[in-house]
N, C-alpha and C positions, 0 to 999 in steps of 0.2 A: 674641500678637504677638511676642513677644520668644522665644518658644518658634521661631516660623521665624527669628527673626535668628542669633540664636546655639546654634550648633550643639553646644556642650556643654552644649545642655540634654535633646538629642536623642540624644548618645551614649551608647549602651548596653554591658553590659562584652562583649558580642562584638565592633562593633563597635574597644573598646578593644583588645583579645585581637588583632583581625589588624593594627591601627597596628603592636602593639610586633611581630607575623609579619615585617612588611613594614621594618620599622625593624632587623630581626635580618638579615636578607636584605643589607639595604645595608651594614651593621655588615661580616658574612662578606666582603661585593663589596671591598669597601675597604679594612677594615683588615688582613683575611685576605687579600684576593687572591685569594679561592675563587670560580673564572669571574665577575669583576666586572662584565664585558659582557653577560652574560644575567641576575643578580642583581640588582645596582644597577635597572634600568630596573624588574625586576618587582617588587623591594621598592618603588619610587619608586608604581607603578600601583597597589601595594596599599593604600599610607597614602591616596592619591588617591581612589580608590574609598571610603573607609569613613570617610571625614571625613564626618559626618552634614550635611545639607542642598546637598553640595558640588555634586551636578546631573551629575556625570561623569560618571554610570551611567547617565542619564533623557535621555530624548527625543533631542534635539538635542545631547546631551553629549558632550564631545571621545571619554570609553570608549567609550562608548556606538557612535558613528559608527565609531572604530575596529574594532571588534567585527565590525559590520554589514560594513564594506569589507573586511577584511582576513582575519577567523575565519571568518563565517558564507559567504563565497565562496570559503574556501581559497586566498584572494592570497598571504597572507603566506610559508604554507609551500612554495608549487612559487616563490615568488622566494628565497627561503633556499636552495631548493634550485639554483636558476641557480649563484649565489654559492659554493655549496660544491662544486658539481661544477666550477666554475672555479679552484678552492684545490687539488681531490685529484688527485694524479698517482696515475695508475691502474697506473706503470710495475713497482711492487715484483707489485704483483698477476701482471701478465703476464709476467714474469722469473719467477714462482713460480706457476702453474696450479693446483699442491696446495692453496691456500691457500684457494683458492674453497671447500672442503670445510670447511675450518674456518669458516669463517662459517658457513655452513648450519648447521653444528654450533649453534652457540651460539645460532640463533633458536630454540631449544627452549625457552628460558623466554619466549614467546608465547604460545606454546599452552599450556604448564604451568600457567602463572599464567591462563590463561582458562579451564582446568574447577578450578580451584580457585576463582575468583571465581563464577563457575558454578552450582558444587557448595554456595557458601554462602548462595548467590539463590534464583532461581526453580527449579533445575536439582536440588534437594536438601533441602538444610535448611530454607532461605528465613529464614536469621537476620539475613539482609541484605536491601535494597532492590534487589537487582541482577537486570537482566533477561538476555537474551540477550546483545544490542546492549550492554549494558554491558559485559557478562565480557568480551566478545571488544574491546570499546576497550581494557580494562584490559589486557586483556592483551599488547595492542600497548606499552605501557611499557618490554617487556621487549625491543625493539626498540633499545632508548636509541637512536633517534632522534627528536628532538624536531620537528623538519617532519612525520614521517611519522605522527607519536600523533596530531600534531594534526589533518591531513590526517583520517584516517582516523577519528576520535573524532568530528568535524563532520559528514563524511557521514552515521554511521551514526548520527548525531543524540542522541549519549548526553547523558544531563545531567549528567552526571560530569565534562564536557569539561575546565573550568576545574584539576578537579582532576589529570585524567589526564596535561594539558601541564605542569602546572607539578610534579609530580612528576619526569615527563620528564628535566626540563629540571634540577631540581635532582639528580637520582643520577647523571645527565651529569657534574654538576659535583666529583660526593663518587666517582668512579671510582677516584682514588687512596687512598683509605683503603676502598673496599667489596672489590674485586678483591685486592691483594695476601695478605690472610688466608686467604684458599682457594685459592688459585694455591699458596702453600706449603704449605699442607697436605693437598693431592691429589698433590703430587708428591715427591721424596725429592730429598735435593740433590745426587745424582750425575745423574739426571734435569735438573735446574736449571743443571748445569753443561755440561751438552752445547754446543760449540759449533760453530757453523753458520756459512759461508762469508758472508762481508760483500759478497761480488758474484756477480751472475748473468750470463747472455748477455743481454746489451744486446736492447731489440726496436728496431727501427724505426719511424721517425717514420710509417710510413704507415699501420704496425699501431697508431700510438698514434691516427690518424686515424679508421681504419676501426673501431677498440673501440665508441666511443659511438655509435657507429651500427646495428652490427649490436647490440649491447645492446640500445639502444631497439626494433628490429625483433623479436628473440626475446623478449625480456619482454614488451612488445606483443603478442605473437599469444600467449602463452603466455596470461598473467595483463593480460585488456585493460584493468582498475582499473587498474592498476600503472601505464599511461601518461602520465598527469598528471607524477606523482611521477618515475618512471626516465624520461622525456622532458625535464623542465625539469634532472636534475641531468647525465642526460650532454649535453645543451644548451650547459651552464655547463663542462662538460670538454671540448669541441668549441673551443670559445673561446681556452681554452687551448692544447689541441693543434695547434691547424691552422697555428699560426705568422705566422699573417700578421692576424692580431685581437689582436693587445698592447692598443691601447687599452681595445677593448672587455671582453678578459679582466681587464686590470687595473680595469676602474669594477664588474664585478662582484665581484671580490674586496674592494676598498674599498670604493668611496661605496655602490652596491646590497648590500652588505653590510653595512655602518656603520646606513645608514637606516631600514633591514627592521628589523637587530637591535633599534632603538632604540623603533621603533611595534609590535612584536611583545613587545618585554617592556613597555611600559606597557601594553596589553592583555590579554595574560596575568594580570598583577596586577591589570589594575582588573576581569577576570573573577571574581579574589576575594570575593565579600564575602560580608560576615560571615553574614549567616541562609543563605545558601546552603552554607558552606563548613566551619561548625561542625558537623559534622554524624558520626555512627557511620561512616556508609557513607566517607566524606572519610579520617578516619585510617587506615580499613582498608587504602585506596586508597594511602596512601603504605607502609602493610607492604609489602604486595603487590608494590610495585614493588621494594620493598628484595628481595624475594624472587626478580622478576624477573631483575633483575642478577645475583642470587648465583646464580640456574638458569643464567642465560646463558652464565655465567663459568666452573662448575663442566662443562658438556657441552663446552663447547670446550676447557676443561684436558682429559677426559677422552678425547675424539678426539684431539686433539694426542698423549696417551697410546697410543693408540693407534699412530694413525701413527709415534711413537717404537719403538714396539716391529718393524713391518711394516720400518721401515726400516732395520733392525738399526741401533737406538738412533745415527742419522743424524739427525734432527729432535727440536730440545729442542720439549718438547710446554708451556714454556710460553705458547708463542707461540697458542697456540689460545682463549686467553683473550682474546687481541683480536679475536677473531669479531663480538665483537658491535660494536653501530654507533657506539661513543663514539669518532670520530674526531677527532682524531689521540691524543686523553688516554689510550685503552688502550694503544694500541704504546706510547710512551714509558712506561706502568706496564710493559711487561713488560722494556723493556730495561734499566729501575734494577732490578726484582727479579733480573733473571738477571748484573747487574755485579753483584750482592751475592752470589753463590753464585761468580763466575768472574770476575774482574774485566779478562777478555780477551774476555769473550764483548761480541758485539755482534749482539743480536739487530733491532734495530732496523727494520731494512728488511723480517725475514722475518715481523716482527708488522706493517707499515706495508702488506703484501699480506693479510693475514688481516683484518689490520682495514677494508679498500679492500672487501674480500668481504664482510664482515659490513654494509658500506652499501648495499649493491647487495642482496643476501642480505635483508636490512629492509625493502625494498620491494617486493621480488616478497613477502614474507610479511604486507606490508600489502595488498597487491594482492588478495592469496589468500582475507583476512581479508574484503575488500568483495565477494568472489565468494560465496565460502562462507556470509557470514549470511544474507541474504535467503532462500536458499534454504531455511532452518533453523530460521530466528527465525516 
């Protein structure tokens, strides 16, 4: 009897092991200030979940229901996404067209990181638990889009899920210390000093109208998974654009974003627990993403490179590191790395279009990801 009352009779040291996970997490949110909006809430859902007897995770339980309503329907990530396509001005993107290239570029740790996860599964070695359907969820991490992991990780039914997001969602958050150590040293710092015009030709507001639309329609018919996802985020940039929806664009950016954020990280967290979460397969799954990012990071430095050179050394190539989807935190990493090499340079805007491409660029590669298994797996 007293064994159901009190629950420290019940916890065991895994258990203990993800309290003090989910107690480190809040620690980072708060006293760090290391993304304390996506932290906080999923340290708070980890302690919650693995309090022994606490019912969070069972039946009727507040996680539990969450889960059901929000993860297992994919609510929660195409409403993140309204919200963030109503935050991203798409304008640096289409003042700069080149940039679209750089994002593509850098969804190369996707696929990298998917025959590598692969290779250690079923596809190879098999020194891991990893199926098909896994590698290729894994390998969407390197997407650093956290709607899109999760999006995509649910469908394709991995059990990995819990781990795949909350990876996500934390190397989203460590972008500023993963990115800058290979961004300088794939590049030399007369490369780092190139600087590049702080304005472009203006588009028009009907071109900023007509973007999310004909977007939605070419990703549509191209990659039709991809709709969910490129549908609710240019949705949410429609809102914005059209000029005559303030309130509505404004309750997406705030309260539908505030809200989402706040039931999406205490599920995230309370997807934690401990027998599920302790596990070989689980830490390999946060390498791999460390991995992710450092591929993602390294092909868009190196296209950037590229296009440096095509351009007779016209475009500083570090700006191809914000290819990938950690929006807005890569463009401002690369416009402190490149004030540190030039301290007139202002790269800013021509990473705030690479990084615009690399959002868009993540879901047509999530898209691609839900075409491609079935057929495979």
């Amino acid at each position: 009897m007293e064994g159901e009352l009190l629950g420290v009779l019940a916890l065991t040291w895994k258990m203990a092991v993800m309290i003090g996970v989910g107690g480190l997490l809040i620690y980072l949110g708060i006293a760090r200030e290391v993304e304390p909006m996506l932290l906080v809430p999923i340290g708070m859902g980890i302690v919650l979940a693995n309090i022994p007897l606490g019912g969070l995770t069972e039946g009727g339980g507040l996680l539990s229901l969450l889960r059901q309503i929000g993860i297992d329907n994919e609510l929660f990530p195409l409403l993140i996404f309204i919200s963030v396509g109503a935050m991203i001005d798409f304008g640096p993107l289409l003042e700069r067209p080149y940039t679209v290239l750089l994002g593509a570029a850098a969804q190369f740790g996707i696929f990298g990181t998917f025959f590598v996860a692969y290779l250690l599964g079923d596809g190879g070695l098999r020194l891991l638990d990893f199926t098909f359907k896994d590698a290729a969820s894994i390998g969407i991490i390197g997407s650093a889009d956290g709607p899109t992991s999760i999006y995509v990780s649910t469908v394709l039914g991995t059990k990995y899920a819990p781990a795949i997001v909350v990876a996500a969602y934390s190397y989203m958050a460590l972008v500023p210390i993963i990115q800058p150590p290979i961004m300088r040293l794939l590049t030399t710092k007369e490369e780092r000093r190139v600087t590049m015009p702080a304005r472009a030709a203006r588009v028009s507001q009907r071109t900023r109208i007509l973007f999310p639309i004909v977007t939605i329609l070419v990703v549509g018919l191209i990659a039709p998974k991809a709709t969910p996802l490129i549908g609710t985020l240019m949705f949410g940039n429609l809102l914005r654009e059209s000029g005559v929806l303030e309130r509505l664009s404004n309750a997406a950016q705030n309260e539908l974003a505030n809200i989402v954020t706040i039931l999406l990280g205490l599920t995230v967290g309370g997807m934690m627990l401990a027998e599920e979460f302790l596990r070989l397969e689980t830490i390999m799954i946060f390498v791999m993403g460390v991995v992710a990012f450092a591929v993602g990071t390294a092909t868009g430095v190196v296209f950037g490179k590229v296009m440096y050179l095509l351009s007779g050394k016209k475009i500083n190539p570090l700006i191809g590191a914000a290819g990938i989807s950690a929006f807005p935190m890569s463009a401002r990493v690369v416009q402190k790395v490149g004030l540190e090499a030039n301290p007139h340079n202002h790269l800013l805007m021509h990473a705030a279009g690479a990084n615009t491409a690399g959002q868009i660029a993540s879901v047509v590669a999530g898209g691609a990801v839900l075409v491609l298994v079935p057929l495979f797996a």
